[in-house]
C-alpha positions, 0 to 999 in steps of 0.5 A: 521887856519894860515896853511891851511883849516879845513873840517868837516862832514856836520852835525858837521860844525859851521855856514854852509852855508847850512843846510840839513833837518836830517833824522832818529833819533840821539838816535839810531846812533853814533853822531860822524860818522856823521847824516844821511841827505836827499838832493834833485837832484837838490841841489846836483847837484848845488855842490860845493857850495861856500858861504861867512859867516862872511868874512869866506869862506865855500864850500860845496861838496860831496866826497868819494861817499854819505859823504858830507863835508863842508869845512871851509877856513881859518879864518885869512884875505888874508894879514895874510895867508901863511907861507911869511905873518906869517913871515913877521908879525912875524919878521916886525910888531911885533918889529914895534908894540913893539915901539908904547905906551902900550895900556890899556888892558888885553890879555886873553889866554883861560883857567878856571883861565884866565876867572875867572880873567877877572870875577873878574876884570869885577866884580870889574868894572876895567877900562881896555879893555879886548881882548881874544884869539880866535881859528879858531872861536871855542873859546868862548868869554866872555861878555864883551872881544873882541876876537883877532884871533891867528895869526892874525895882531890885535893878534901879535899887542895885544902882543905887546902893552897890558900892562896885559897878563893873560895866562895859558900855553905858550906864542909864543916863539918869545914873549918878555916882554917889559918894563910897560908889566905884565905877569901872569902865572895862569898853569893848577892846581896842576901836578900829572904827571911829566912836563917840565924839569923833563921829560928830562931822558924819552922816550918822552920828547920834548927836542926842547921845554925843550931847549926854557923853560928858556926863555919862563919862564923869561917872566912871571912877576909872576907864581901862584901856586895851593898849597905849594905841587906845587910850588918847582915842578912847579918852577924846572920843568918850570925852572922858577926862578921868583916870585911864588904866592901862591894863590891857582886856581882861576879856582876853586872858583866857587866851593865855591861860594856863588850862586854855586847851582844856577849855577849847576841848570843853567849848568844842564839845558843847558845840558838838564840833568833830575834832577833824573839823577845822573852825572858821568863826566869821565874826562881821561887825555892824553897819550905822546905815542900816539901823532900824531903830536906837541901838539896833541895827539889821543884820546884812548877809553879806556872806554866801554861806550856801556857796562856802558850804559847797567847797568847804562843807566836808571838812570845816565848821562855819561859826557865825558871830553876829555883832551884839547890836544887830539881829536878823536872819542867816540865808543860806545857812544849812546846819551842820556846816553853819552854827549861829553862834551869837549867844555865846556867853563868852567870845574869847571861848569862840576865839580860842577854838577858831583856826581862822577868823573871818570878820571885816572891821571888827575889834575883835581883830585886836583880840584874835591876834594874840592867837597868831591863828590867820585873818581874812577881811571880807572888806566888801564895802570898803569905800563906804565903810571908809569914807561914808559910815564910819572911817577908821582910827589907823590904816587899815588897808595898809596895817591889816594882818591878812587880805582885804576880801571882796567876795565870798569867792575870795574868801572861800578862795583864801580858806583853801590856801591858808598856809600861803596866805599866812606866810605872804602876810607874816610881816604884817602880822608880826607889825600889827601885834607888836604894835597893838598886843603887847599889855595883854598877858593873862592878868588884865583881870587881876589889874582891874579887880584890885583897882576896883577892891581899892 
Protein backbone atom coordinates (compact mmCIF):
# COMPACT_ATOMS: atom_id res chain seq x y z
CA UNK A 1 0.00 0.00 0.00
CA UNK A 2 3.12 2.42 0.60
CA UNK A 3 4.06 1.72 -3.36
CA UNK A 4 1.33 2.07 -5.20
CA UNK A 5 -2.52 0.94 -5.54
CA UNK A 6 -3.99 -2.88 -5.39
CA UNK A 7 -7.05 -3.72 -7.78
CA UNK A 8 -9.14 -6.63 -7.29
CA UNK A 9 -12.17 -8.65 -8.94
CA UNK A 10 -15.32 -6.91 -7.83
CA UNK A 11 -16.73 -9.98 -6.10
CA UNK A 12 -13.45 -10.24 -4.17
CA UNK A 13 -12.66 -6.73 -3.12
CA UNK A 14 -13.10 -5.79 0.98
CA UNK A 15 -15.44 -2.89 1.65
CA UNK A 16 -16.45 -2.14 -2.02
CA UNK A 17 -18.02 0.82 -2.63
CA UNK A 18 -20.43 -0.69 -4.45
CA UNK A 19 -21.94 -4.16 -4.52
CA UNK A 20 -23.54 -5.98 -7.46
CA UNK A 21 -26.41 -8.49 -6.91
CA UNK A 22 -24.76 -12.31 -7.83
CA UNK A 23 -25.96 -14.14 -10.24
CA UNK A 24 -25.67 -18.08 -10.77
CA UNK A 25 -24.71 -20.34 -8.34
CA UNK A 26 -20.90 -20.20 -6.66
CA UNK A 27 -20.92 -24.23 -6.44
CA UNK A 28 -20.98 -24.66 -10.06
CA UNK A 29 -17.91 -22.13 -10.79
CA UNK A 30 -14.54 -21.39 -9.66
CA UNK A 31 -14.74 -18.77 -6.98
CA UNK A 32 -11.09 -17.69 -7.88
CA UNK A 33 -11.99 -16.58 -11.71
CA UNK A 34 -14.41 -14.22 -10.10
CA UNK A 35 -18.63 -14.44 -9.50
CA UNK A 36 -20.85 -13.78 -12.47
CA UNK A 37 -22.96 -10.20 -11.79
CA UNK A 38 -25.60 -8.31 -13.45
CA UNK A 39 -25.34 -4.46 -13.70
CA UNK A 40 -27.97 -2.40 -14.78
CA UNK A 41 -27.21 0.21 -18.07
CA UNK A 42 -27.72 3.05 -16.25
CA UNK A 43 -25.24 1.87 -13.50
CA UNK A 44 -22.85 0.82 -15.78
CA UNK A 45 -22.78 3.79 -17.42
CA UNK A 46 -22.26 6.06 -14.35
CA UNK A 47 -18.72 4.29 -14.49
CA UNK A 48 -16.06 5.11 -13.04
CA UNK A 49 -17.40 5.27 -9.58
CA UNK A 50 -15.19 6.87 -6.91
CA UNK A 51 -16.27 6.42 -3.56
CA UNK A 52 -14.43 7.14 -0.06
CA UNK A 53 -14.53 4.30 2.83
CA UNK A 54 -13.08 4.85 5.90
CA UNK A 55 -10.48 7.59 4.43
CA UNK A 56 -9.75 5.07 1.74
CA UNK A 57 -10.40 5.54 -1.69
CA UNK A 58 -12.13 3.20 -4.04
CA UNK A 59 -12.91 3.27 -7.97
CA UNK A 60 -15.14 1.15 -9.63
CA UNK A 61 -14.75 0.54 -13.59
CA UNK A 62 -15.10 -1.72 -16.23
CA UNK A 63 -12.18 -3.03 -17.99
CA UNK A 64 -10.96 -5.72 -20.68
CA UNK A 65 -14.46 -5.72 -22.03
CA UNK A 66 -17.41 -7.36 -19.00
CA UNK A 67 -14.60 -7.80 -16.09
CA UNK A 68 -15.25 -5.40 -13.62
CA UNK A 69 -12.58 -4.25 -11.13
CA UNK A 70 -12.62 -2.39 -8.01
CA UNK A 71 -9.67 -0.51 -7.45
CA UNK A 72 -8.41 0.16 -4.10
CA UNK A 73 -5.87 3.38 -3.26
CA UNK A 74 -3.53 3.34 -0.93
CA UNK A 75 -4.23 3.01 2.71
CA UNK A 76 -1.67 5.41 4.07
CA UNK A 77 -2.48 9.24 4.22
CA UNK A 78 -1.49 11.57 1.48
CA UNK A 79 1.92 12.79 3.88
CA UNK A 80 3.05 9.08 3.98
CA UNK A 81 2.61 8.30 0.16
CA UNK A 82 5.73 8.03 -2.35
CA UNK A 83 8.93 7.13 -2.30
CA UNK A 84 10.22 11.21 -1.08
CA UNK A 85 7.64 10.99 2.29
CA UNK A 86 8.67 7.13 3.02
CA UNK A 87 12.14 8.49 3.14
CA UNK A 88 11.88 11.44 4.75
CA UNK A 89 10.03 9.23 7.57
CA UNK A 90 12.41 6.94 7.44
CA UNK A 91 15.63 9.12 7.74
CA UNK A 92 13.74 12.30 9.55
CA UNK A 93 11.25 11.12 11.86
CA UNK A 94 12.41 7.90 12.99
CA UNK A 95 15.88 9.19 14.60
CA UNK A 96 13.26 12.37 15.93
CA UNK A 97 10.85 9.76 17.47
CA UNK A 98 13.88 7.59 19.03
CA UNK A 99 14.54 10.79 21.05
CA UNK A 100 11.22 11.31 22.61
CA UNK A 101 10.46 8.64 26.17
CA UNK A 102 9.86 4.96 25.33
CA UNK A 103 5.97 4.51 25.65
CA UNK A 104 4.35 1.77 27.69
CA UNK A 105 3.62 -0.64 25.03
CA UNK A 106 3.92 -3.69 22.82
CA UNK A 107 4.28 -3.78 19.36
CA UNK A 108 2.97 -6.90 17.49
CA UNK A 109 4.17 -7.98 14.36
CA UNK A 110 1.31 -10.56 13.09
CA UNK A 111 2.30 -14.20 13.29
CA UNK A 112 0.59 -17.34 15.56
CA UNK A 113 3.09 -17.06 18.48
CA UNK A 114 2.85 -13.02 18.56
CA UNK A 115 -1.08 -13.43 19.01
CA UNK A 116 -0.80 -16.02 21.56
CA UNK A 117 1.55 -13.67 23.65
CA UNK A 118 -0.59 -10.61 23.33
CA UNK A 119 -3.39 -13.59 24.65
CA UNK A 120 -1.48 -14.41 27.31
CA UNK A 121 -0.31 -11.19 28.54
CA UNK A 122 -4.49 -9.89 27.78
CA UNK A 123 -4.88 -13.01 30.14
CA UNK A 124 -3.00 -11.98 32.89
CA UNK A 125 -4.38 -8.21 32.80
CA UNK A 126 -0.95 -6.47 32.12
CA UNK A 127 -1.18 -2.86 32.12
CA UNK A 128 0.43 -2.31 28.97
CA UNK A 129 -0.87 -0.83 25.57
CA UNK A 130 -0.87 -3.08 23.03
CA UNK A 131 -0.49 -1.92 18.96
CA UNK A 132 -0.53 -4.52 16.10
CA UNK A 133 0.55 -4.18 12.78
CA UNK A 134 -1.86 -3.95 9.96
CA UNK A 135 -1.16 -4.66 6.40
CA UNK A 136 -3.21 -2.74 3.66
CA UNK A 137 -6.25 -3.44 6.16
CA UNK A 138 -6.19 -7.57 5.57
CA UNK A 139 -4.64 -7.92 9.06
CA UNK A 140 -6.95 -8.85 11.59
CA UNK A 141 -6.60 -7.31 14.99
CA UNK A 142 -7.06 -8.74 17.97
CA UNK A 143 -9.57 -7.38 20.81
CA UNK A 144 -8.05 -5.32 22.59
CA UNK A 145 -4.92 -3.89 20.17
CA UNK A 146 -4.84 -1.05 18.16
CA UNK A 147 -3.52 -1.77 14.65
CA UNK A 148 -0.83 0.78 13.40
CA UNK A 149 -0.40 0.51 9.54
CA UNK A 150 2.92 -0.72 7.98
CA UNK A 151 4.49 2.67 6.82
CA UNK A 152 2.84 4.56 8.23
CA UNK A 153 3.83 7.87 10.57
CA UNK A 154 2.17 6.18 14.03
CA UNK A 155 3.99 2.68 12.75
CA UNK A 156 7.63 4.01 12.35
CA UNK A 157 6.75 6.20 15.74
CA UNK A 158 5.75 2.69 17.45
CA UNK A 159 9.08 1.32 16.48
CA UNK A 160 10.78 3.74 17.93
CA UNK A 161 9.18 4.32 21.27
CA UNK A 162 7.55 0.94 22.08
CA UNK A 163 9.45 -0.60 25.04
CA UNK A 164 8.24 -4.38 23.84
CA UNK A 165 8.55 -5.77 20.41
CA UNK A 166 7.01 -9.06 19.72
CA UNK A 167 7.80 -10.33 16.25
CA UNK A 168 8.08 -13.38 14.09
CA UNK A 169 10.10 -12.58 11.16
CA UNK A 170 12.46 -9.66 10.44
CA UNK A 171 12.26 -6.25 11.56
CA UNK A 172 12.82 -3.36 8.89
CA UNK A 173 16.52 -3.24 8.47
CA UNK A 174 16.91 0.37 9.41
CA UNK A 175 15.27 -0.56 12.99
CA UNK A 176 17.75 -0.36 15.82
CA UNK A 177 17.04 -1.21 19.15
CA UNK A 178 17.47 1.40 21.78
CA UNK A 179 18.15 1.52 25.25
CA UNK A 180 14.96 0.19 27.88
CA UNK A 181 13.51 -1.49 24.35
CA UNK A 182 12.82 -5.28 24.44
CA UNK A 183 12.78 -7.27 21.50
CA UNK A 184 11.39 -10.91 21.40
CA UNK A 185 12.13 -12.93 18.57
CA UNK A 186 9.12 -15.95 18.51
CA UNK A 187 10.68 -17.42 14.38
CA UNK A 188 8.24 -19.47 12.80
CA UNK A 189 8.57 -23.29 14.39
CA UNK A 190 10.90 -25.50 14.28
CA UNK A 191 13.04 -25.45 10.37
CA UNK A 192 12.74 -28.59 8.22
CA UNK A 193 14.33 -26.55 5.37
CA UNK A 194 17.59 -24.95 5.06
CA UNK A 195 17.33 -20.99 6.08
CA UNK A 196 19.43 -17.88 6.30
CA UNK A 197 23.32 -18.45 6.27
CA UNK A 198 23.14 -21.96 5.41
CA UNK A 199 21.77 -21.10 1.92
CA UNK A 200 24.73 -19.32 1.29
CA UNK A 201 26.29 -22.27 -1.48
CA UNK A 202 22.85 -22.54 -3.38
CA UNK A 203 21.03 -21.62 -6.41
CA UNK A 204 18.79 -19.27 -4.81
CA UNK A 205 20.11 -17.64 -2.00
CA UNK A 206 19.18 -13.94 -1.58
CA UNK A 207 23.06 -12.96 -0.59
CA UNK A 208 21.58 -8.97 -0.15
CA UNK A 209 19.44 -10.28 2.67
CA UNK A 210 22.22 -13.17 3.97
CA UNK A 211 24.57 -9.60 4.03
CA UNK A 212 22.27 -7.73 6.50
CA UNK A 213 21.70 -10.87 8.85
CA UNK A 214 23.97 -10.13 11.47
CA UNK A 215 22.50 -6.90 12.10
CA UNK A 216 18.95 -7.55 11.96
CA UNK A 217 19.72 -10.43 14.66
CA UNK A 218 21.83 -8.04 17.06
CA UNK A 219 18.62 -6.51 17.37
CA UNK A 220 16.91 -9.36 19.23
CA UNK A 221 17.10 -9.13 23.15
CA UNK A 222 16.07 -12.75 22.89
CA UNK A 223 15.44 -15.55 20.16
CA UNK A 224 12.86 -18.46 21.48
CA UNK A 225 13.38 -21.70 20.26
CA UNK A 226 10.64 -24.40 19.36
CA UNK A 227 12.76 -27.62 20.45
CA UNK A 228 16.67 -28.44 21.46
CA UNK A 229 16.82 -29.66 17.52
CA UNK A 230 16.28 -26.06 16.54
CA UNK A 231 18.10 -24.22 18.40
CA UNK A 232 22.09 -24.63 17.00
CA UNK A 233 20.35 -24.65 13.54
CA UNK A 234 18.59 -21.52 14.22
CA UNK A 235 21.44 -19.60 15.81
CA UNK A 236 23.91 -20.40 12.98
CA UNK A 237 21.73 -19.95 10.20
CA UNK A 238 20.12 -16.17 11.78
CA UNK A 239 23.88 -15.66 12.53
CA UNK A 240 22.47 -14.87 15.73
CA UNK A 241 24.63 -14.97 18.79
CA UNK A 242 22.33 -13.76 21.70
CA UNK A 243 20.32 -15.33 24.38
CA UNK A 244 18.02 -18.44 22.99
CA UNK A 245 15.24 -19.49 25.26
CA UNK A 246 14.10 -22.84 24.93
CA UNK A 247 10.52 -22.41 25.32
CA UNK A 248 8.83 -24.25 23.04
CA UNK A 249 5.96 -22.45 20.25
CA UNK A 250 3.49 -20.38 21.99
CA UNK A 251 1.65 -20.55 18.64
CA UNK A 252 1.05 -24.18 19.74
CA UNK A 253 -0.69 -24.24 22.86
CA UNK A 254 -3.88 -24.09 22.08
CA UNK A 255 -3.36 -27.41 20.94
CA UNK A 256 -3.08 -28.45 24.53
CA UNK A 257 -5.54 -26.22 26.10
CA UNK A 258 -7.62 -27.07 28.18
CA UNK A 259 -11.21 -25.59 26.04
CA UNK A 260 -9.55 -26.92 22.98
CA UNK A 261 -12.67 -28.91 22.01
CA UNK A 262 -14.80 -26.03 22.49
CA UNK A 263 -12.69 -24.02 20.30
CA UNK A 264 -12.75 -26.67 17.08
CA UNK A 265 -16.62 -26.64 17.79
CA UNK A 266 -16.32 -22.97 17.34
CA UNK A 267 -13.61 -22.95 14.17
CA UNK A 268 -15.63 -25.81 12.63
CA UNK A 269 -18.92 -23.59 12.86
CA UNK A 270 -17.38 -20.43 11.44
CA UNK A 271 -16.12 -22.34 8.46
CA UNK A 272 -19.50 -23.93 8.12
CA UNK A 273 -17.79 -27.56 8.17
CA UNK A 274 -20.81 -30.33 8.76
CA UNK A 275 -19.85 -32.20 11.84
CA UNK A 276 -19.79 -35.59 9.54
CA UNK A 277 -17.37 -34.11 7.41
CA UNK A 278 -13.72 -35.60 8.05
CA UNK A 279 -11.17 -32.39 7.74
CA UNK A 280 -8.13 -32.75 5.46
CA UNK A 281 -6.10 -29.45 5.70
CA UNK A 282 -3.17 -29.53 2.72
CA UNK A 283 -1.00 -26.85 4.08
CA UNK A 284 2.23 -26.96 0.73
CA UNK A 285 5.02 -24.68 1.68
CA UNK A 286 6.58 -22.61 -1.06
CA UNK A 287 9.34 -23.38 -3.67
CA UNK A 288 12.43 -20.39 -4.03
CA UNK A 289 12.35 -21.27 -8.03
CA UNK A 290 9.28 -19.95 -8.35
CA UNK A 291 9.46 -16.22 -6.93
CA UNK A 292 8.08 -13.36 -8.80
CA UNK A 293 9.42 -10.91 -6.95
CA UNK A 294 11.52 -10.19 -3.11
CA UNK A 295 9.62 -12.28 -0.65
CA UNK A 296 6.89 -13.63 -2.89
CA UNK A 297 6.56 -16.37 -4.55
CA UNK A 298 3.76 -18.00 -7.37
CA UNK A 299 1.49 -20.62 -5.90
CA UNK A 300 2.36 -24.13 -7.65
CA UNK A 301 -1.03 -26.25 -8.09
CA UNK A 302 0.62 -29.29 -7.68
CA UNK A 303 -2.54 -31.02 -6.22
CA UNK A 304 -5.38 -32.31 -8.38
CA UNK A 305 -8.16 -31.04 -6.51
CA UNK A 306 -10.70 -31.78 -9.38
CA UNK A 307 -9.79 -35.63 -9.12
CA UNK A 308 -9.66 -35.62 -5.04
CA UNK A 309 -12.87 -34.17 -5.02
CA UNK A 310 -14.45 -37.05 -7.09
CA UNK A 311 -13.32 -39.92 -4.88
CA UNK A 312 -13.44 -37.96 -1.42
CA UNK A 313 -16.32 -35.06 -2.30
CA UNK A 314 -19.09 -37.04 -0.50
CA UNK A 315 -17.91 -37.16 2.96
CA UNK A 316 -14.75 -35.03 3.30
CA UNK A 317 -13.57 -31.26 3.34
CA UNK A 318 -10.75 -29.95 1.60
CA UNK A 319 -8.87 -26.91 3.59
CA UNK A 320 -6.28 -25.38 1.78
CA UNK A 321 -3.57 -23.39 3.44
CA UNK A 322 -1.50 -21.47 1.26
CA UNK A 323 2.13 -20.65 2.47
CA UNK A 324 1.81 -16.73 3.74
CA UNK A 325 4.66 -15.93 0.92
CA UNK A 326 2.84 -17.10 -1.87
CA UNK A 327 -0.51 -16.08 -3.71
CA UNK A 328 -2.11 -17.35 -6.94
CA UNK A 329 -4.91 -19.15 -7.71
CA UNK A 330 -6.56 -22.89 -6.87
CA UNK A 331 -7.55 -24.69 -10.49
CA UNK A 332 -9.79 -27.19 -9.97
CA UNK A 333 -11.02 -25.99 -6.93
CA UNK A 334 -15.02 -26.38 -6.53
CA UNK A 335 -16.74 -25.18 -3.18
CA UNK A 336 -18.13 -26.80 -1.13
CA UNK A 337 -15.60 -29.95 -1.24
CA UNK A 338 -12.27 -27.05 -1.44
CA UNK A 339 -12.42 -24.12 1.37
CA UNK A 340 -9.19 -21.44 0.69
CA UNK A 341 -8.25 -21.12 3.95
CA UNK A 342 -5.10 -18.94 4.12
CA UNK A 343 -6.39 -16.02 5.66
CA UNK A 344 -7.13 -18.01 8.80
CA UNK A 345 -5.93 -15.71 11.59
CA UNK A 346 -4.94 -18.29 13.48
CA UNK A 347 -3.53 -21.97 11.77
CA UNK A 348 -3.22 -23.96 15.00
CA UNK A 349 -7.29 -23.27 14.78
CA UNK A 350 -7.00 -24.90 11.11
CA UNK A 351 -4.53 -27.66 13.02
CA UNK A 352 -7.00 -28.57 15.79
CA UNK A 353 -9.83 -29.51 13.43
CA UNK A 354 -7.82 -31.15 10.71
CA UNK A 355 -7.86 -35.42 11.02
CA UNK A 356 -5.36 -35.56 8.43
CA UNK A 357 -2.55 -33.29 7.30
CA UNK A 358 -1.41 -33.18 4.06
CA UNK A 359 1.59 -30.90 3.31
CA UNK A 360 5.15 -31.59 1.71
CA UNK A 361 7.81 -29.93 3.42
CA UNK A 362 6.25 -27.57 5.85
CA UNK A 363 7.27 -26.80 9.45
CA UNK A 364 3.98 -27.08 10.57
CA UNK A 365 5.09 -31.00 10.42
CA UNK A 366 6.39 -30.27 13.76
CA UNK A 367 3.20 -28.49 14.75
CA UNK A 368 0.73 -31.17 13.74
CA UNK A 369 2.47 -33.94 15.50
CA UNK A 370 1.25 -32.95 18.69
CA UNK A 371 -1.80 -33.72 17.61
CA UNK A 372 -0.78 -37.52 16.78
CA UNK A 373 -3.81 -37.19 13.95
CA UNK A 374 -1.93 -38.77 10.45
CA UNK A 375 0.45 -37.05 7.76
CA UNK A 376 0.96 -37.80 4.05
CA UNK A 377 3.87 -35.95 2.42
CA UNK A 378 2.68 -35.34 -1.25
CA UNK A 379 6.74 -35.04 -1.56
CA UNK A 380 6.20 -34.91 -5.62
CA UNK A 381 9.43 -32.90 -6.53
CA UNK A 382 11.63 -34.58 -3.96
CA UNK A 383 15.17 -34.52 -5.64
CA UNK A 384 14.79 -31.15 -6.49
CA UNK A 385 13.35 -29.79 -3.31
CA UNK A 386 16.67 -31.81 -1.91
CA UNK A 387 19.30 -31.26 -3.59
CA UNK A 388 18.61 -28.26 -5.78
CA UNK A 389 16.27 -25.58 -3.95
CA UNK A 390 16.45 -26.04 -0.51
CA UNK A 391 17.85 -29.39 1.40
CA UNK A 392 16.71 -30.34 4.41
CA UNK A 393 18.07 -30.05 8.14
CA UNK A 394 17.30 -33.88 9.06
CA UNK A 395 16.59 -37.02 7.05
CA UNK A 396 13.62 -36.54 5.77
CA UNK A 397 12.99 -39.66 3.70
CA UNK A 398 13.92 -41.65 6.49
CA UNK A 399 12.67 -39.40 9.71
CA UNK A 400 9.01 -38.47 8.34
CA UNK A 401 6.09 -39.29 10.29
CA UNK A 402 3.97 -40.83 7.18
CA UNK A 403 4.45 -41.86 3.32
CA UNK A 404 6.48 -39.75 0.83
CA UNK A 405 3.34 -39.29 -1.89
CA UNK A 406 4.17 -38.52 -5.72
CA UNK A 407 0.95 -38.13 -7.07
CA UNK A 408 -2.59 -37.02 -6.27
CA UNK A 409 -3.62 -40.82 -7.00
CA UNK A 410 -1.34 -41.46 -3.89
CA UNK A 411 -2.52 -39.00 -1.96
CA UNK A 412 -5.92 -39.76 -2.58
CA UNK A 413 -5.15 -43.55 -2.37
CA UNK A 414 -3.90 -43.05 1.03
CA UNK A 415 -6.70 -40.85 2.58
CA UNK A 416 -9.11 -43.90 1.58
CA UNK A 417 -6.74 -45.99 3.98
CA UNK A 418 -5.78 -44.06 7.04
CA UNK A 419 -6.24 -46.37 9.30
CA UNK A 420 -3.35 -48.92 7.87
CA UNK A 421 -1.58 -46.41 6.97
CA UNK A 422 -1.35 -45.14 10.49
CA UNK A 423 -0.45 -48.11 11.89
CA UNK A 424 2.20 -49.07 9.22
CA UNK A 425 4.18 -45.58 10.40
CA UNK A 426 3.22 -45.51 14.19
CA UNK A 427 6.88 -46.20 14.68
CA UNK A 428 8.03 -43.31 13.06
CA UNK A 429 5.40 -41.26 14.46
CA UNK A 430 6.35 -42.26 18.03
CA UNK A 431 10.59 -41.52 16.62
CA UNK A 432 9.81 -37.90 15.31
CA UNK A 433 7.60 -36.74 18.39
CA UNK A 434 9.92 -37.86 20.68
CA UNK A 435 12.41 -36.45 19.07
CA UNK A 436 10.96 -32.94 18.31
CA UNK A 437 7.66 -32.14 20.68
CA UNK A 438 8.76 -32.49 23.77
CA UNK A 439 8.95 -28.61 25.10
CA UNK A 440 5.79 -27.74 23.95
CA UNK A 441 3.05 -28.09 26.85
CA UNK A 442 0.64 -25.36 26.75
CA UNK A 443 2.72 -22.76 28.52
CA UNK A 444 5.05 -21.50 25.59
CA UNK A 445 3.36 -18.10 26.00
CA UNK A 446 3.28 -17.95 29.68
CA UNK A 447 7.44 -18.64 29.20
CA UNK A 448 7.73 -15.66 26.79
CA UNK A 449 5.69 -12.96 28.19
CA UNK A 450 7.45 -13.03 31.21
CA UNK A 451 10.60 -13.28 29.72
CA UNK A 452 9.38 -10.27 27.66
CA UNK A 453 7.70 -8.12 31.14
CA UNK A 454 11.23 -8.97 32.59
Amino acid sequence: AARGASRAAASHAPHAPHAPHAAGDPHRSNPEDGMPVRLLASVSAAFPLHQAVDGREFTVDRRFGDRLLIEAGSVLARGERGAYRQHRLRTVQYPHRRTQPLRDAVLYFDGDSPRAVHEELVRRGTDVEHLWVTRDQQTRVPAGAKGVEEHSAAWYEALARCRRIVTAGHLPDFFERRDGQTVVQTWNGAPLKRIGTDLTDTLYADHGHLDVLPKLSRQWDVLVSPNRFSTPHLGRALAYEGEVMEAGSPRNDILFSEDRGKVAERVRHELGIAPDKRIILYAPTYRDHLAYSPGRFRYEPALDFAAAQDVLGDDHVLLVRKHPLTAGRLPGARAPFVRDVSSHPRTAELLLIADVLVTDYSSLMFDFAHTGRPMLFHAYDLEHYRDTVRGFYLDFETRAPGPLLASTGEVVEALRDLDSLTARHAEAYAAFREAYCHLDDGQAAARVAERLMR
